[in-house]
Residue frames as qw, qx, qy, qz and C-alpha x, y, z in Angstrom:
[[0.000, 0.884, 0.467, 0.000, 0.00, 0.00, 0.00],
 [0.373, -0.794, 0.067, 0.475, 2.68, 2.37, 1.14],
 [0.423, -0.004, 0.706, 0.568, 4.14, 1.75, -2.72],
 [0.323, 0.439, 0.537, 0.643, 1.28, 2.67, -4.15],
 [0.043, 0.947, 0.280, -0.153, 0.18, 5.93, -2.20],
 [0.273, -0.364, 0.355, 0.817, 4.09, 7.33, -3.67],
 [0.431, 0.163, 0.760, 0.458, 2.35, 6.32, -7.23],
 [0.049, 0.707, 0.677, 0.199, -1.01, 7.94, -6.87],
 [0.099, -0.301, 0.002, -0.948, -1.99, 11.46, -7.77],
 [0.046, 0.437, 0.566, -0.698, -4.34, 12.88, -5.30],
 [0.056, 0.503, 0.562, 0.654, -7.42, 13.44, -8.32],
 [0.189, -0.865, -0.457, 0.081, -9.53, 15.58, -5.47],
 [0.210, -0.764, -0.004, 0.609, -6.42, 17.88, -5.93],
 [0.068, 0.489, -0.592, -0.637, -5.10, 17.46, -9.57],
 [0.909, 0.223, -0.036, -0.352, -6.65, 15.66, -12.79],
 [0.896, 0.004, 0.388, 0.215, -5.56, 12.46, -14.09],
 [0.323, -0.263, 0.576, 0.704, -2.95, 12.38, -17.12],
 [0.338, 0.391, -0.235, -0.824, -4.39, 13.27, -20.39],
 [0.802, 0.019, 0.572, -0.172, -5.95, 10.31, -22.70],
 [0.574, 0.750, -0.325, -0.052, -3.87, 10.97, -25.24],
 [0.159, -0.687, 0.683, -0.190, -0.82, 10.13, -23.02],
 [0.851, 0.184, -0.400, -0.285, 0.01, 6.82, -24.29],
 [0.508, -0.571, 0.568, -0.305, 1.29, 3.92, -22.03],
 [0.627, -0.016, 0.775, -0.071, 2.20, 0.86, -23.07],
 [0.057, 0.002, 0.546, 0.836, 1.30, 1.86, -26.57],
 [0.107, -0.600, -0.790, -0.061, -2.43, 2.41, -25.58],
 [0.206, -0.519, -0.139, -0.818, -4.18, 5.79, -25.48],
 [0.694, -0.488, -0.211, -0.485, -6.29, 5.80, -22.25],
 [0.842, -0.096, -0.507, 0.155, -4.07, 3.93, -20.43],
 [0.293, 0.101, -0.432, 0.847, -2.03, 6.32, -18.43],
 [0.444, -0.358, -0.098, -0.816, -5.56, 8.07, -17.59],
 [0.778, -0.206, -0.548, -0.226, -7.10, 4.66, -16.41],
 [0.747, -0.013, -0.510, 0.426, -4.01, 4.22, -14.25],
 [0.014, -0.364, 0.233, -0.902, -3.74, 7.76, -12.49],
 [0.730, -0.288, -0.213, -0.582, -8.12, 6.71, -11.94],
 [0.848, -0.278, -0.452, -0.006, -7.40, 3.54, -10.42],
 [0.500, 0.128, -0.618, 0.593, -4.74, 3.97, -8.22],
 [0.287, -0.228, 0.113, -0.924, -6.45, 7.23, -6.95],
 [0.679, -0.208, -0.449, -0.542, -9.47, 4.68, -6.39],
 [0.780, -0.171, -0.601, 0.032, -7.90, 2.32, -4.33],
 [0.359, 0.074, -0.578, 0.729, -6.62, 4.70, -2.14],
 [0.187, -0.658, -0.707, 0.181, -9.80, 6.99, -2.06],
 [0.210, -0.527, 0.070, 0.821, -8.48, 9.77, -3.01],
 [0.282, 0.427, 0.622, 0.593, -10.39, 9.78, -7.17],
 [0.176, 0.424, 0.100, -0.883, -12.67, 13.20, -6.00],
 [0.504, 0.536, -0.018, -0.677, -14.97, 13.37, -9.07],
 [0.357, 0.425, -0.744, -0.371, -13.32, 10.65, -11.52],
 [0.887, -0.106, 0.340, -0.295, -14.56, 6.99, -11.85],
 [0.294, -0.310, 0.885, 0.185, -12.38, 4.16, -12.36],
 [0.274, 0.357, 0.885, 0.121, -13.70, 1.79, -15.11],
 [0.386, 0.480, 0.193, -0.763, -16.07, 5.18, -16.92],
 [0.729, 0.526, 0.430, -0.086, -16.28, 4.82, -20.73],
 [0.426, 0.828, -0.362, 0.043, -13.41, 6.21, -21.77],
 [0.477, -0.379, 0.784, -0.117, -11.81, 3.48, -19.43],
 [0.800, 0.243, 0.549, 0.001, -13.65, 0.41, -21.19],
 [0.543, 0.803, -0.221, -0.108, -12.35, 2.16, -24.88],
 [0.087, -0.739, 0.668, -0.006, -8.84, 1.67, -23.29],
 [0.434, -0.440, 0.779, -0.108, -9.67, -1.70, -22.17],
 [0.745, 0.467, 0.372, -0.296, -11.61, -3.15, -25.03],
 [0.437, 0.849, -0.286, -0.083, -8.83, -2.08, -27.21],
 [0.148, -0.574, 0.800, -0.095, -6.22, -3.63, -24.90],
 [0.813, -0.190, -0.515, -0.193, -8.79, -6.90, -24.72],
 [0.397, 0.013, -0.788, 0.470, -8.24, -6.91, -20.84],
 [0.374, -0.766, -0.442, -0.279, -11.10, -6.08, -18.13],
 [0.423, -0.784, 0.198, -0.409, -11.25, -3.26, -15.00],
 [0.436, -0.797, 0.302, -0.289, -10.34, -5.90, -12.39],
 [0.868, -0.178, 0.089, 0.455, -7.17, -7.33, -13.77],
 [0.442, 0.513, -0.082, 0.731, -5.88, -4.44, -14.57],
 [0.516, -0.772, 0.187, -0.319, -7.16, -2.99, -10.52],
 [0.875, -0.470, 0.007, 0.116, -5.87, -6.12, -9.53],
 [0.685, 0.297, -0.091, 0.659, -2.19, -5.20, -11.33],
 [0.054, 0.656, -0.105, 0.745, -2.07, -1.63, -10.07],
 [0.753, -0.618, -0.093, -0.207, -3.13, -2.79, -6.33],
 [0.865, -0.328, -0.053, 0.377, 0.38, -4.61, -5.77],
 [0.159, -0.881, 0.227, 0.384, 1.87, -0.48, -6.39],
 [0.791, -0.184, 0.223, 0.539, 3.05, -1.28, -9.40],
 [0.021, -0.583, -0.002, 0.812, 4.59, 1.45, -11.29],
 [0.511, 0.696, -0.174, -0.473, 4.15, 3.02, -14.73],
 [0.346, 0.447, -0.778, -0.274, 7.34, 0.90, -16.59],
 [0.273, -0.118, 0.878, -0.375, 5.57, -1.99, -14.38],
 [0.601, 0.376, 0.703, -0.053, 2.67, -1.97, -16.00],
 [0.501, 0.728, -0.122, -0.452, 3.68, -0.72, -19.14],
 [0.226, 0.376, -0.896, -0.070, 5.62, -4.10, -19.43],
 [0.505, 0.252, 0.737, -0.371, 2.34, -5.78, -18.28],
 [0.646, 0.583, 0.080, -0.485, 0.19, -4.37, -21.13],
 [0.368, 0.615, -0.615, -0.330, 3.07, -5.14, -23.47],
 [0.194, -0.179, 0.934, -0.241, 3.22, -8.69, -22.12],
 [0.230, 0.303, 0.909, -0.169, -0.62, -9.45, -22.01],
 [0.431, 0.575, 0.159, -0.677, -2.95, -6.67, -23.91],
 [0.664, 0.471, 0.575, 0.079, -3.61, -6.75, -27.35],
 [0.471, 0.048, 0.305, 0.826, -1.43, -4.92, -29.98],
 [0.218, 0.620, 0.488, -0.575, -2.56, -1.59, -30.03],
 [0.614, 0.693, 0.368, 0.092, -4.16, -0.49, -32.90]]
């Protein structure tokens, strides 16, 4: 836990990353990841993990909300899971 509150933006003070900001070679992904983390700590303010511009990300990647919560729960980082996605997603378009 202490791992991933270093990770997580505080969204009730700043927004997520952009959803352009690509991660893994996936639009939406760095966004998603800013959302979740922020989620698990309680700290998202306005944002929802898993909205519709989440499912784009993850439909695209072909992976679902809560293996990609459950990856971001054990704090890992950005190159952490951006060597997940690359590993298990689907080539992004």
């Amino acid at each position: 836990m202490e791992k991933l509150k270093k990770l997580a933006r505080d969204l009730r003070k700043e927004e997520p990353r952009y959803g352009g900001v690509r991660l893994g070679g996936f639009e939406g992904a760095a966004r998603a990841l800013d959302k979740c983390r922020a989620t698990l700590l309680g700290c998202q303010g306005d944002y929802v993990y898993g909205c519709p511009l989440d499912q784009m990300f993850f439909r695209e990647a072909g992976i679902n909300k809560d293996e990609f919560r459950d990856l971001v729960a054990t704090g890992a980082s950005d190159g952490e899971v951006e060597q997940w996605l690359r590993e298990r997603a689907a080539h992004p378009a």
